[in-house]
N, C-alpha and C positions, 0 to 999 in steps of 0.2 A: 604608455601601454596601448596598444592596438587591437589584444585580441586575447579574452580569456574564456580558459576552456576549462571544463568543473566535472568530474566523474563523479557519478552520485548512483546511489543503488533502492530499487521499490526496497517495501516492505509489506509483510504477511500480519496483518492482523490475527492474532489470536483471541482477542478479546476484544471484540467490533462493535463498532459507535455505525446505528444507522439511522439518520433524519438529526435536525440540527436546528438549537432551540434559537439560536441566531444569524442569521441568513444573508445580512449586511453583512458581519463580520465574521460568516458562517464557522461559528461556534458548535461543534457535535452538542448533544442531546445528553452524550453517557460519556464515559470516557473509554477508553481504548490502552490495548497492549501489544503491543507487536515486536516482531523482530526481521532485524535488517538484512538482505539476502545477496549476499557478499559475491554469486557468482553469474549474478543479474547485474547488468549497469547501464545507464545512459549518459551519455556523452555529449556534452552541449556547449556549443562555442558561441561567443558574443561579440561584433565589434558595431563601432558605431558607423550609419548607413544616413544615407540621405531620405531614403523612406523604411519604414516599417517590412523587413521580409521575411516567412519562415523558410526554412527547410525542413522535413522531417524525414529520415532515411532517404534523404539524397532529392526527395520530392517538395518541389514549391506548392505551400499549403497555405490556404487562407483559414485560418484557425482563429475563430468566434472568440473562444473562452480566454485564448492568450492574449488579443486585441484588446477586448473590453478588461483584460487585467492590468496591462500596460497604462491604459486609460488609465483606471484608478488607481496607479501609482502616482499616473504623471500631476495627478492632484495632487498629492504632497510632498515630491519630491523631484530634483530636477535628472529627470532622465530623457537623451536623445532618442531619436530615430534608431533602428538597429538593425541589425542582418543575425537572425536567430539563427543556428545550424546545430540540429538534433536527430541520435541517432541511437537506439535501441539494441541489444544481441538479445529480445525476445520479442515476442508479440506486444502488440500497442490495441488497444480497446476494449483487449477482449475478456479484463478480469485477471489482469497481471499488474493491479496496478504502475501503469508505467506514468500514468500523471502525476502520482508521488513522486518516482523519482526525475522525471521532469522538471516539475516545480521548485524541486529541491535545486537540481544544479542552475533550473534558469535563475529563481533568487540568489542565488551563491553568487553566479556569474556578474548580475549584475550590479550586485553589493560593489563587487571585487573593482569592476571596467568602470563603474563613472562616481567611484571613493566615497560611495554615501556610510561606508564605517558605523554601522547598524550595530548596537549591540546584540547580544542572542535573543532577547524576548522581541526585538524590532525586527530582527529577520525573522521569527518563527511566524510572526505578524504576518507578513508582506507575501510568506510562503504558503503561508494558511490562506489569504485571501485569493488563490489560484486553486489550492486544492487540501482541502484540510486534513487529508491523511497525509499528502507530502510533509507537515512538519515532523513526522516524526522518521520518515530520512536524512533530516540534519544531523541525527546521533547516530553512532554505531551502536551494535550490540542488540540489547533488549528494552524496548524504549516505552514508556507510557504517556499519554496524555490524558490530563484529567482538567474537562472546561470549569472544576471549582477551585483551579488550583492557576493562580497568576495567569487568569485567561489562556486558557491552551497553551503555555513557556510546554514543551516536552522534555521530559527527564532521564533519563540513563536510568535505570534499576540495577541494572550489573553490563560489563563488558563482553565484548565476545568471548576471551578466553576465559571467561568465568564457566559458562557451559558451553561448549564448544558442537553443541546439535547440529545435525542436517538436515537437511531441505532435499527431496526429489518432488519437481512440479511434473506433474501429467498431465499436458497439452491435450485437449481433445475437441475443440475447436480453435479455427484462426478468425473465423468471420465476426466481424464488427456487433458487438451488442446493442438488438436492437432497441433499446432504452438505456440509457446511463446512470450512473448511479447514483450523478443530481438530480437529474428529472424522477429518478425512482423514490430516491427517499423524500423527497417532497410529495408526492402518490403516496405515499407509505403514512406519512405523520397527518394527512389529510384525510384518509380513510379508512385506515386498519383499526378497528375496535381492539385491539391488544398493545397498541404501540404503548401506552402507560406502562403498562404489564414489563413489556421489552425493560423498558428505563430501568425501573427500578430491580430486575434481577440483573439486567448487565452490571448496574454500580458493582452489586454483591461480587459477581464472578470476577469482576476488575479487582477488589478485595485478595479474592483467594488465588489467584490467579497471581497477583506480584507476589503472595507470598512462597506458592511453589515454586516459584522461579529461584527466589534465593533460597532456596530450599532445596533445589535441585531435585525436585521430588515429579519423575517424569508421569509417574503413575496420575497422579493429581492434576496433573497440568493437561495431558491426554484427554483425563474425560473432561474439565470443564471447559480445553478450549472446543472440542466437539460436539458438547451441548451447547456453547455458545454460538458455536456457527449451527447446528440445527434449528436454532431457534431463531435464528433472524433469516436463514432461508422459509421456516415456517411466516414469520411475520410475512415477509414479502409474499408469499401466497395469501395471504388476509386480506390484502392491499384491491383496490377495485381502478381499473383494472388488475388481477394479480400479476403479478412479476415471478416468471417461474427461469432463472437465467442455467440450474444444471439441466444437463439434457443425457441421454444414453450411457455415452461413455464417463460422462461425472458420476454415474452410479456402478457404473461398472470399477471403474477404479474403487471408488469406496467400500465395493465388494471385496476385490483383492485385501487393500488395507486391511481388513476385518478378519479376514482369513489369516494373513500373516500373525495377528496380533494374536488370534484365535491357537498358534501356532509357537508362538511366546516370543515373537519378532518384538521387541519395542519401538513401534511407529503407533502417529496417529495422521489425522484428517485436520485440514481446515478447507475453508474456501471462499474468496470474496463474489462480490457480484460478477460471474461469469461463469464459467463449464469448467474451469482449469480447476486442478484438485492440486493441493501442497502436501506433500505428507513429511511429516517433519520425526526422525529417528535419531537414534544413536548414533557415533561416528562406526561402531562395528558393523551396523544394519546395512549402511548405504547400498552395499552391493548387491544387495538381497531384497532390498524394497527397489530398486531402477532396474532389477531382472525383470523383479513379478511383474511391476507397472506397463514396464517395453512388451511385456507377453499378452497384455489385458485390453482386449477388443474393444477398439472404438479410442483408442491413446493413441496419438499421431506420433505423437517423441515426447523423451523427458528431461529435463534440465536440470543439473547440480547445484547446488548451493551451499554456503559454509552460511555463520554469522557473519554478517558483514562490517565496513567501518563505514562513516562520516565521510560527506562527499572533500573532495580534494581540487586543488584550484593548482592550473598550470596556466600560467601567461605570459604573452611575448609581443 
């Protein structure tokens, strides 16, 4: 085998873990709910190189976090030199997580290229230790991870055709965030007098939050995944420095959302650290929530998404 290549897709937190009670094994704080967004992908091929090279969208990239990841792989496992080549169909930095599904296909890739035959809890390991929301791009569908539960292993709750939701993302920045969401959550767990507070009402919403899911109960899932992401973009304004990552058009969009709902549209909001807004609806809505979005000032473009699957491995 010469060269394997692994399609993998982000994932939208619904129910968001911010700061992380373990840092070596960077372990979340709370646990988390998300689902996988099946019209988002990254694309990442691996063979083995005589030195370490990245690519990313076509560009030779000296990339910190993936070096020093490699490194502490190659502590306990034998992996060569490699020639990384990764490539996005959305934005990269900006609050899309695209280092979930990064980290996802580059551990998939190179489980697969140098036969290290990982169980699932050892890859979700290996995937975790690059980016620990990336493990929950190993599963399709609608996925949890809970750090009181087999150390971060992520679980499937239901499949994608169990509820078959959509996704329209509105885009309203491209430029690079300036803080990341390592450096921020560490800022955050070091200085926000609410960060306790956070913990212990995320467990709760993680609670009610899997159960609407299998519940199919979109009313339920609406408000708390939207008071969840309220309240961990409030946390990050607690934070000293604050960390404020929407800007203009993330509230403009959120306006629209509001109005339609206001309108008896069924969509709601999320949004991770950056400006981009998810609004996740019915299969009927789509057309009618990526009208109003494309119409609402200060939204560059918007992007479709279905539930997604588990990344996929093609080699040759």
């Amino acid at each position: 085998m010469n060269q394997v290549e692994v399609l993998a897709h982000p994932n939208v937190a619904l129910i968001k873990y911010w700061g992380k009670r373990d840092e070596t094994e960077k372990i979340p704080a709370s646990p988390s709910l998300s689902i996988t967004l099946g019209g988002l992908e990254t694309r990442t091929s691996v063979s083995k190189s005589g030195d370490d090279t990245i690519f990313i969208d076509g560009q030779s990239v000296s990339d910190q976090k993936i070096s020093q990841w490699l490194d502490r792989l190659r502590r306990e496992y034998d992996i060569p030199q490699l020639m990384i080549e990764s490539s996005n169909n959305f934005p990269k930095n900006c609050g899309f997580a695209s280092s979930s599904s990064g980290f996802a296909a580059l551990a998939v890739a190179i489980d697969e290229l140098c036969g290290l035959n990982l169980d699932f809890a050892s890859l979700a390991r290996i995937t975790r230790l690059g980016s620990a929301s990336a493990v929950r791009s190993l599963l399709s569908g609608y996925v949890a991870m809970n750090p009181d539960d087999q150390r971060c292993v992520p679980v499937q709750i239901v499949p994608p055709d169990y509820w078959n939701l959509r996704v329209v993302a509105a885009v309203t920045s491209t430029e690079p965030k300036l803080t990341s969401s390592t450096g921020g959550m560490a800022q955050t767990v070091a200085t926000s007098p609410f960060y306790q507070n956070w913990v212990v009402q995320t467990e709760d919403d993680f609670e009610r939050c899997s159960e609407a899911i299998q519940n199919r109960d979109f009313n339920t899932l609406a408000e708390l995944s939207e008071a969840n992401c309220y309240r961990m973009h409030a946390l990050m304004m607690t934070t000293l420095p604050p960390l404020r990552y929407w800007r203009a058009g993330t509230m403009s969009a959120i306006d629209t959302i509001e109005r339609l709902r206001h309108d008896g549209v069924p969509v709601f909001f999320t949004s991770d650290a950056g400006p981009q807004i998810k609004a996740i609806c019915e299969p009927e809505a789509i057309a009618t929530v990526k009208d109003a979005l494309d119409d609402t000032d200060g939204v560059l473009f918007t992007l479709e998404s279905d539930i997604g699957n588990a990344p996929t491995i093609s080699a040759r």
